[in-house]
DRENDO-1510 file (C-alpha; in Angstrom, 1 decimal, always signed):
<recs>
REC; n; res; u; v; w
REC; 1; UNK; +65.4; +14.4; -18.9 .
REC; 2; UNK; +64.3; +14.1; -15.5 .
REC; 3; UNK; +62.3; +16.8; -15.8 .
REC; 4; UNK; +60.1; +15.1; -18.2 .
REC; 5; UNK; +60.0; +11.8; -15.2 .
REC; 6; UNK; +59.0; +14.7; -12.7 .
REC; 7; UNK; +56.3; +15.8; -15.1 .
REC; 8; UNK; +55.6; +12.2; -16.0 .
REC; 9; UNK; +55.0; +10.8; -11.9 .
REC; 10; UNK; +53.2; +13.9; -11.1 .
REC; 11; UNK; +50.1; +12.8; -14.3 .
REC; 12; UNK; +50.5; +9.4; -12.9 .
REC; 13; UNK; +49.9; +10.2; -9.4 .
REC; 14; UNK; +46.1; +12.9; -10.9 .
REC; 15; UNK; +45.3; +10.0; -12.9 .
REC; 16; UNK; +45.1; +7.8; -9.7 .
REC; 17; UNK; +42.1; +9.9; -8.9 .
REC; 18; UNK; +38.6; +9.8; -10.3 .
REC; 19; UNK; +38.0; +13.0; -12.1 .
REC; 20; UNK; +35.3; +13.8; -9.6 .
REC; 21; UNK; +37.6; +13.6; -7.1 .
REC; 22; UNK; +40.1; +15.2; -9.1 .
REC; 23; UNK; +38.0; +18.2; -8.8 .
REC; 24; UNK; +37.1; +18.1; -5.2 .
REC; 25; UNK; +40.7; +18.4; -4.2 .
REC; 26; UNK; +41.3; +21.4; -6.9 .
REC; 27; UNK; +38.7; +23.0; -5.3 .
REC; 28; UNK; +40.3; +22.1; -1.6 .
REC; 29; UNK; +43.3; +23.8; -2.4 .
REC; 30; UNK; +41.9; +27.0; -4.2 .
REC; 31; UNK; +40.2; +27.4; -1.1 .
REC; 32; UNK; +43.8; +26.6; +1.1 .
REC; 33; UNK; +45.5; +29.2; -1.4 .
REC; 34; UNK; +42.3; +31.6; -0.6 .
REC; 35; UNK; +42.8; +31.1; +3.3 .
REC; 36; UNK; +46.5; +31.8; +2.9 .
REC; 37; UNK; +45.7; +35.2; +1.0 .
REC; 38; UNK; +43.1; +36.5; +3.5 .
REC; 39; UNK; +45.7; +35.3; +6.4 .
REC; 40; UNK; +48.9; +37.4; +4.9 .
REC; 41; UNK; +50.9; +34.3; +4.8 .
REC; 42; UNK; +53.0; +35.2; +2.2 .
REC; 43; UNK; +55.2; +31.9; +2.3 .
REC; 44; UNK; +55.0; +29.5; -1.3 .
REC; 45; UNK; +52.6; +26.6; -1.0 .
REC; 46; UNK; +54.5; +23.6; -0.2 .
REC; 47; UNK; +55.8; +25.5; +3.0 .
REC; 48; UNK; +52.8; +26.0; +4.4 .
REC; 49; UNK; +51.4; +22.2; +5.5 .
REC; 50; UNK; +52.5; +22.9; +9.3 .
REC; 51; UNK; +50.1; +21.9; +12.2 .
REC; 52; UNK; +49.3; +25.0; +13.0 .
REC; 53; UNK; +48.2; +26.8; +9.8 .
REC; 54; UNK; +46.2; +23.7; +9.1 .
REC; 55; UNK; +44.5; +24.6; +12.3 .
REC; 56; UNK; +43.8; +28.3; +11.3 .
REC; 57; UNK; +42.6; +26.7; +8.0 .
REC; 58; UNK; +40.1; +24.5; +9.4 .
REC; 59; UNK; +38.9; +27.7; +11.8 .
REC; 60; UNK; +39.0; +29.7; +8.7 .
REC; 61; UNK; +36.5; +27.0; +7.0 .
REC; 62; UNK; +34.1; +27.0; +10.2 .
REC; 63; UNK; +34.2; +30.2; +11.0 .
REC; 64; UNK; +35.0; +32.3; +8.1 .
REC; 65; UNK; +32.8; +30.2; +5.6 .
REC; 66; UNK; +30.6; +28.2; +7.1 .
REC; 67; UNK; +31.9; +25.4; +5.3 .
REC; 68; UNK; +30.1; +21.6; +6.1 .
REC; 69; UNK; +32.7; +19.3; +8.1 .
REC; 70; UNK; +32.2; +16.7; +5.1 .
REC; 71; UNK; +33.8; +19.5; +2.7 .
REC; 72; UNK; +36.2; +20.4; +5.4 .
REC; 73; UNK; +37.4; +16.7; +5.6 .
REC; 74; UNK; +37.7; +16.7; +2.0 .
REC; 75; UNK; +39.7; +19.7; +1.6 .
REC; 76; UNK; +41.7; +18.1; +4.3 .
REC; 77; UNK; +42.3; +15.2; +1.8 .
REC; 78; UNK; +43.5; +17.3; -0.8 .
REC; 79; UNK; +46.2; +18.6; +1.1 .
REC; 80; UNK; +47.3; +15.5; +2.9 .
REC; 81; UNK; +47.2; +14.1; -1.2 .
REC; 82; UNK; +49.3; +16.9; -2.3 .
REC; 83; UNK; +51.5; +16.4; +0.7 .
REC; 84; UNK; +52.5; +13.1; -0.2 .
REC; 85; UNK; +52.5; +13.9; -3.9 .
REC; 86; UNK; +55.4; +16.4; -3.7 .
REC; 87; UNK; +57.2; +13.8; -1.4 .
REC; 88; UNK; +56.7; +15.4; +2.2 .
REC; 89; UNK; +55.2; +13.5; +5.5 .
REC; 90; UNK; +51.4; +13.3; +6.4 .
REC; 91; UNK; +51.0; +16.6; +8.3 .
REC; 92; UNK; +47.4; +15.1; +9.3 .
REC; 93; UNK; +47.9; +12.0; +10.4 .
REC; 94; UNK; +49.8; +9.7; +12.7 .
REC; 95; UNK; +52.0; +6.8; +11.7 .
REC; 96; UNK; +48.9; +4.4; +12.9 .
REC; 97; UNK; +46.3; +6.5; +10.4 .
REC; 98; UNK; +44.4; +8.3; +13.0 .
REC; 99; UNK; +44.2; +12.1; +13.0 .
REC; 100; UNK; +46.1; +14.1; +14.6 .
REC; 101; UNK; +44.9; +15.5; +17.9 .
REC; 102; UNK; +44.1; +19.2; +17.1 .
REC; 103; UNK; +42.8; +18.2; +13.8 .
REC; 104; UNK; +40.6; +15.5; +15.4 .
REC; 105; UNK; +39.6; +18.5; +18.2 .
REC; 106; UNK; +38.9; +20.8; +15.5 .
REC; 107; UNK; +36.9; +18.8; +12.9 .
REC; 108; UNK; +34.3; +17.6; +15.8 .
REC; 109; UNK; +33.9; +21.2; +16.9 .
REC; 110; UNK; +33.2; +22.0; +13.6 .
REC; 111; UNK; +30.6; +19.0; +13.1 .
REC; 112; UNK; +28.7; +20.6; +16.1 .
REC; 113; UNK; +28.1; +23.7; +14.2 .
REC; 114; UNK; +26.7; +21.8; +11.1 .
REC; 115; UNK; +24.2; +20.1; +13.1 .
REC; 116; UNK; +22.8; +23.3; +14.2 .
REC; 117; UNK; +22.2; +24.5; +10.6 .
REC; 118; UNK; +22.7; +21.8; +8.4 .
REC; 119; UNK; +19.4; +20.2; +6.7 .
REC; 120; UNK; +20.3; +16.4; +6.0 .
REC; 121; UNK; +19.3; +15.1; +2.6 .
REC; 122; UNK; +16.7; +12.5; +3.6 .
REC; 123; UNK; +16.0; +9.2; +2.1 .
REC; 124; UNK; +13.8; +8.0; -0.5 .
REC; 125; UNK; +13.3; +4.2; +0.7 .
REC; 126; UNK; +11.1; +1.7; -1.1 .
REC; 127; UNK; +7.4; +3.0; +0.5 .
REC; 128; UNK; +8.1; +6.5; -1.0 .
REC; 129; UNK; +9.2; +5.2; -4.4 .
REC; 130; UNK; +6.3; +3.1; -4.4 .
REC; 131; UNK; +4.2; +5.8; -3.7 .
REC; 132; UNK; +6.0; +8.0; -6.3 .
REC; 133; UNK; +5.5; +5.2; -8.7 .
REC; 134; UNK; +2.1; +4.6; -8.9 .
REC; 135; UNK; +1.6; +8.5; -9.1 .
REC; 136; UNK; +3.7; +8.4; -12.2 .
REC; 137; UNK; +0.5; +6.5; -14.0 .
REC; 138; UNK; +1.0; +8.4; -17.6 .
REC; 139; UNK; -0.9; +11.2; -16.3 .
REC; 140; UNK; +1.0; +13.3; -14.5 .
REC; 141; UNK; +3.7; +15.1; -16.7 .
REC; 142; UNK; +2.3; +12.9; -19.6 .
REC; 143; UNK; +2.6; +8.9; -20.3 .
REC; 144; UNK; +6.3; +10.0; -22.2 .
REC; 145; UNK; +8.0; +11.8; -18.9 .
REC; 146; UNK; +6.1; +9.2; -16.4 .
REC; 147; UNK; +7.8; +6.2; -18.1 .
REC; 148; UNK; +11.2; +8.0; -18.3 .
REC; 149; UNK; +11.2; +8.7; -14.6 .
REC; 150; UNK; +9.9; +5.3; -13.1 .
REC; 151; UNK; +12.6; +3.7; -15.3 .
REC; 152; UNK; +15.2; +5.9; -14.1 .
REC; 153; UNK; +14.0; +6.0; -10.6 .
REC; 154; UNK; +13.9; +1.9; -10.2 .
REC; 155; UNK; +17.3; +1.5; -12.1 .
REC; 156; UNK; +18.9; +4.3; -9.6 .
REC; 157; UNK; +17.3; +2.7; -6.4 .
REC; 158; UNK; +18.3; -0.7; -7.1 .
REC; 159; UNK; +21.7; -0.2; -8.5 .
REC; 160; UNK; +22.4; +2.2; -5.7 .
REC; 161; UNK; +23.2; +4.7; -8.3 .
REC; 162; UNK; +24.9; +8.4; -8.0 .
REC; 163; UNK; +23.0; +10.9; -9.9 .
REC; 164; UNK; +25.7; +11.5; -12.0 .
REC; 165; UNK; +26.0; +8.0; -13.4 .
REC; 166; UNK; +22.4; +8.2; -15.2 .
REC; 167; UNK; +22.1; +12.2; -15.7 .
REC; 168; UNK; +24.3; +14.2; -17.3 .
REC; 169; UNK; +24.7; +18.0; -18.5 .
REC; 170; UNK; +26.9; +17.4; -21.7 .
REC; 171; UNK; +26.6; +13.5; -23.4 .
REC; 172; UNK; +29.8; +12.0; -23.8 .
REC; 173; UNK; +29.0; +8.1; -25.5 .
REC; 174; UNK; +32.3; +7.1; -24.6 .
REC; 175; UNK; +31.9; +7.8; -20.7 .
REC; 176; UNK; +27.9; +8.0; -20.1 .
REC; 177; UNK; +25.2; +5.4; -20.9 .
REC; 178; UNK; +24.4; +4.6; -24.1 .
REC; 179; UNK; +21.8; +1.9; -25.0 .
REC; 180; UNK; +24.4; -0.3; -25.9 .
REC; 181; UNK; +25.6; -0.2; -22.4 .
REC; 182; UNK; +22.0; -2.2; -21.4 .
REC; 183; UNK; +21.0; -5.4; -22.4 .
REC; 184; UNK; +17.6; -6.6; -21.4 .
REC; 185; UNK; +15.5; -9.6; -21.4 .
REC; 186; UNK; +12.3; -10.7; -20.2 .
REC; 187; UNK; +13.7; -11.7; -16.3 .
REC; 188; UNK; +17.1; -9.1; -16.0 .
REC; 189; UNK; +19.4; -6.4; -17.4 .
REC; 190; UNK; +22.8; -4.9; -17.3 .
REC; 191; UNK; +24.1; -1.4; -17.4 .
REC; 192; UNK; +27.1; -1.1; -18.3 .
REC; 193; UNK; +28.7; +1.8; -16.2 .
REC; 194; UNK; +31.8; +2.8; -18.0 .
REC; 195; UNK; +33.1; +5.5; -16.0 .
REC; 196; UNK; +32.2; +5.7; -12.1 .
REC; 197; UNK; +33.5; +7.3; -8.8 .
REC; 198; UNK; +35.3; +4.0; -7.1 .
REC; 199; UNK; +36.6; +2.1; -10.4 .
REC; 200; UNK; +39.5; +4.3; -10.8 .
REC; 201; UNK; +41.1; +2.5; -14.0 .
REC; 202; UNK; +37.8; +2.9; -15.5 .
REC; 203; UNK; +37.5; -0.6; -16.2 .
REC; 204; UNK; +34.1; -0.8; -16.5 .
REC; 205; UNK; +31.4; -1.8; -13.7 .
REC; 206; UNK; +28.1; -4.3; -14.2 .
REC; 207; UNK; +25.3; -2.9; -12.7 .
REC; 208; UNK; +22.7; -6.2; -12.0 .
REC; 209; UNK; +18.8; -5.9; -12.1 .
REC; 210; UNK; +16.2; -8.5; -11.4 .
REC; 211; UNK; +12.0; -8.8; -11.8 .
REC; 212; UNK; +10.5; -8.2; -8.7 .
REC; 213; UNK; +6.8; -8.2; -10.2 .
REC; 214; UNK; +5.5; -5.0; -8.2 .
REC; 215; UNK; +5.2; -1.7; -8.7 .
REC; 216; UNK; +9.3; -1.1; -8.7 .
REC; 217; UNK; +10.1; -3.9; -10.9 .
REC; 218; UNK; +12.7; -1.9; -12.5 .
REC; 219; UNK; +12.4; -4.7; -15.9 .
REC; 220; UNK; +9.0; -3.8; -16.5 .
REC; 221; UNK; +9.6; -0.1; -16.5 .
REC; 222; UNK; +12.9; -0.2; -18.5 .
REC; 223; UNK; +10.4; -1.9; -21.0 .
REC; 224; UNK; +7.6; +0.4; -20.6 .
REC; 225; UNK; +10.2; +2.9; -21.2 .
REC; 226; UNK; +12.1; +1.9; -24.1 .
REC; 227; UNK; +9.3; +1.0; -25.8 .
REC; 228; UNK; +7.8; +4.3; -25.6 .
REC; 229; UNK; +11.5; +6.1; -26.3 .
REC; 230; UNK; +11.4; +3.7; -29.9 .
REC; 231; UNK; +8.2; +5.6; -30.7 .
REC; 232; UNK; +9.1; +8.3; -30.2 .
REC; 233; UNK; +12.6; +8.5; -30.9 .
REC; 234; UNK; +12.9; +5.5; -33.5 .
REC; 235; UNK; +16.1; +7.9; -35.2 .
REC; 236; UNK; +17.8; +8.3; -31.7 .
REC; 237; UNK; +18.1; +4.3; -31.4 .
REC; 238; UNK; +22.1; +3.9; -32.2 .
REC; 239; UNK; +24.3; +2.3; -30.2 .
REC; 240; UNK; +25.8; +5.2; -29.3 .
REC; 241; UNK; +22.4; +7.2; -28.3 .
REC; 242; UNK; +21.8; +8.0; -24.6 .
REC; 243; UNK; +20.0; +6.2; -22.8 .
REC; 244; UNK; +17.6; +8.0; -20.8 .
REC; 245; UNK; +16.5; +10.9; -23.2 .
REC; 246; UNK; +14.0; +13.9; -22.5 .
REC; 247; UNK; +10.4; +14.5; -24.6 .
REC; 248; UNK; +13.0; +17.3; -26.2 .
REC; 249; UNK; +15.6; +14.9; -27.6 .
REC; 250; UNK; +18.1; +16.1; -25.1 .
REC; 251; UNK; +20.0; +13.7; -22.5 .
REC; 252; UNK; +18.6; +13.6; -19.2 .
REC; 253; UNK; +19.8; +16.1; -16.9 .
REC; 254; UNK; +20.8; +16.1; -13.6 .
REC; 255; UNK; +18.5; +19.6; -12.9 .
REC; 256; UNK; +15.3; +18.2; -14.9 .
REC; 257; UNK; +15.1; +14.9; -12.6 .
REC; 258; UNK; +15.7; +17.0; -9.5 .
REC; 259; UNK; +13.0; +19.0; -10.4 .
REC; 260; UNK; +11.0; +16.9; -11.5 .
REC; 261; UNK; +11.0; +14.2; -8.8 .
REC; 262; UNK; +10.8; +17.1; -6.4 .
REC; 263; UNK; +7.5; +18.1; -8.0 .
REC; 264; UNK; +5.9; +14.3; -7.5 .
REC; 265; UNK; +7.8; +14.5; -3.8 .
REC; 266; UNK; +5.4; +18.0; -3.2 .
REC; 267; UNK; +2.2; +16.3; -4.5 .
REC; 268; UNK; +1.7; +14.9; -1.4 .
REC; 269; UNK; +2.3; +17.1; +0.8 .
REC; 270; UNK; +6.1; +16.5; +1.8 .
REC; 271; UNK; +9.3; +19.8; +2.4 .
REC; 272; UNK; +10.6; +18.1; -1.1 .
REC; 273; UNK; +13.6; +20.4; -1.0 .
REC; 274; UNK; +14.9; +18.2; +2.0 .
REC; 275; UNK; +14.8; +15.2; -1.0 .
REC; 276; UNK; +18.0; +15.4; -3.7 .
REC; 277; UNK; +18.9; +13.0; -6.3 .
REC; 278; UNK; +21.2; +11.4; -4.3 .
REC; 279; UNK; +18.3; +10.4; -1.5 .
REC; 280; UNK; +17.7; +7.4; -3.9 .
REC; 281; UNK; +21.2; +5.9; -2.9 .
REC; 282; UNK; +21.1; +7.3; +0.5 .
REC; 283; UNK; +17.3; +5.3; +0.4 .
REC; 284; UNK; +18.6; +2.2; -1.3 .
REC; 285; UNK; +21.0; +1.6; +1.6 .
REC; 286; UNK; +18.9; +2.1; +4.3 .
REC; 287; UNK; +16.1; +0.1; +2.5 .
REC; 288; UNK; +18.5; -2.9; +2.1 .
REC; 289; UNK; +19.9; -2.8; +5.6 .
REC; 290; UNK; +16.0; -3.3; +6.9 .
REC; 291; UNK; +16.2; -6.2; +4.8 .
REC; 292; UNK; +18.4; -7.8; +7.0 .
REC; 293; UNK; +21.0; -7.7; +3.9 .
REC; 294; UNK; +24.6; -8.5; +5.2 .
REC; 295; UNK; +26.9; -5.6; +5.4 .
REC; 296; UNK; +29.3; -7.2; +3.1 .
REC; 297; UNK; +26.3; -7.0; +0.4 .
REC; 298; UNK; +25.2; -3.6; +1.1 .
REC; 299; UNK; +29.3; -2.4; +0.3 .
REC; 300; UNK; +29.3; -4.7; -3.1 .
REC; 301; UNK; +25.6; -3.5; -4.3 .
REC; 302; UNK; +26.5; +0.0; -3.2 .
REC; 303; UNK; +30.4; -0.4; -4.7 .
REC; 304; UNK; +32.1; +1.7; -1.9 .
REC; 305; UNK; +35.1; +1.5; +0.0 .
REC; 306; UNK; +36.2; +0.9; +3.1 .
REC; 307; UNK; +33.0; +2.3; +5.8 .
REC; 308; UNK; +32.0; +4.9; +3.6 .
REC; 309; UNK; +28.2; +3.1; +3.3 .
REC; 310; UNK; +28.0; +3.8; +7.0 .
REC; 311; UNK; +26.8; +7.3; +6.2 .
REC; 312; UNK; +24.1; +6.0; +4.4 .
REC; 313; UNK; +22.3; +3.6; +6.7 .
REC; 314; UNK; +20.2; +5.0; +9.3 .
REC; 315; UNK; +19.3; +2.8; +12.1 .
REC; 316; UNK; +15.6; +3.0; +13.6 .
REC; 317; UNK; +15.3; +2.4; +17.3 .
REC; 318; UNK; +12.9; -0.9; +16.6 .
REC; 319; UNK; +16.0; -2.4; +14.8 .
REC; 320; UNK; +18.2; -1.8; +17.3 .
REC; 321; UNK; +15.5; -3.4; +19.8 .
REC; 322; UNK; +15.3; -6.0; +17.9 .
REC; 323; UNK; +18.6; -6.6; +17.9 .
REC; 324; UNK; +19.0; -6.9; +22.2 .
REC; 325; UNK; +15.9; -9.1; +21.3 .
REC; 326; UNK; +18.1; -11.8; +19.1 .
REC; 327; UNK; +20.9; -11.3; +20.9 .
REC; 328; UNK; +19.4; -12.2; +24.4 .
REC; 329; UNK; +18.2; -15.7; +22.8 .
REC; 330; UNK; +21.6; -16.3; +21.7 .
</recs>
């Protein structure tokens, strides 16, 4: 029947999403739904994407619940998805992609409220993580936990990693990393990442990693590390076992690393809560664009789309500097 096609299009078009995102936009329209409540609109969903209860929504987020522009713009997504989902027009956008007007007006205002309270996650570039390194000598949470983390750390700097990607809450072997999912030699390794935010089809992505021969060479601690995990762990060495596991048998979690690279962060001295997990990625890009690494390089190693690695990459005033330097000689 065609209301089993209706039923049938409208999986097709959530499965387009990565469940992560799938999630994001839930939570964007809860949040509309909420806004709608507290308003008294009482008029049913779909008639409600106007331009000017949009407006009152993104108010609502700003001023009602101090909401981050970044979440804003992502609840904004969820409705212009849902829009186009159930078959009605872009109610955010022109025809040429650019926002509309009052919804441009509106998202800058509210991006000049976050930067008066907003704390920005800061980066953890390759002089922090060598310095986090060599304090993670086997003596600090003990030579088990030290391995663990400078094999986890390295492998998330260099593959540009999200936090969710090598921690998890609850293991899943057919979506998280498994130790079938790396293969290692004496110069390289893979992971195999078999679910991840931007390959939607969930093909499968190749994450690459080389010996540097210093203290980040993330080969030498993915050896270190397994070598210690087959000691200690020689009846957790299936295929199908996690990867990175705890002293306590238990998958790594996303929680435990936080807190436990925050503790190393606080050793010398540093606000570690201004570090997360995802300050590695954040550290990664900006590390690589020092480098002088093509942008085109920096969006493959970092696997995003479109500018998104822009957010990533901050810019010191010597590198810009330098830049009116090579471009005068041109």
């Amino acid at each position: 029947s065609f209301n089993f096609i209706k039923k049938l299009t409208r999986r097709y078009w959530l499965l387009s999403l990565a469940p992560s995102t799938r999630r994001a936009y839930a939570t964007g329209l809860r949040v509309f739904q909420q806004f709608l409540f507290f308003s008294s609109i009482k008029r049913l969903l779909h008639q409600c994407f106007d331009e000017q209860t949009i407006q009152h929504f993104i108010s609502y987020c700003v001023g009602v619940l101090h909401i981050r522009s970044s979440s804003i713009r992502s609840y904004l997504a969820a409705i212009r998805y849902y829009c186009l989902m159930i078959g009605r027009t872009d109610p955010l956008r022109r025809s040429n992609g650019t926002w509309n007007f009052s919804v441009s007006t509106l998202l800058k205002t509210a991006e000049k409220f976050n930067s008066q309270s907003q704390h920005h996650r800061l980066p953890i570039c390759s002089k922090l993580l060598s310095r986090i390194s060599h304090k993670l000598n086997g003596s600090f949470f003990g030579i088990y936990w030290d391995s663990l983390l400078r094999a986890s750390l390295c492998c998330a700097f260099y593959g540009f990693l999200r936090l969710g990607e090598f921690t998890v809450n609850k293991f899943n072997a057919s979506r998280n990393l498994t130790l079938s999912d790396m293969h290692i030699n004496r110069n390289s390794a893979t992971f195999l990442l078999k679910r991840s935010k931007t390959d939607r089809c969930n093909y499968g992505v190749y994450i690459r990693y080389y010996r540097t021969n210093n203290c980040l060479c993330p080969i030498n601690h993915l050896h270190t590390y397994i070598k210690h995990r087959s000691k200690l762990f020689g009846h957790l060495s299936s295929n199908s076992s996690p990867l990175f596991i705890m002293p306590t048998g238990r998958t790594l979690t996303r929680t435990e690393f936080v807190k436990r690279l925050r503790e190393v962060i606080s050793s010398f001295g540093i606000n570690s809560p201004l570090y997360s997990g995802h300050s590695l990625r954040i550290g990664a890009a900006s590390t690589a664009a020092k480098a002088g690494l093509p942008i085109y390089l920096i969006k493959i190693l970092g696997r995003w789309s479109l500018e998104a690695y822009r957010r990533y990459i901050s810019v010191s005033s010597s590198t810009i500097s330098n830049a009116f330097v090579l471009m005068s000689k041109i």
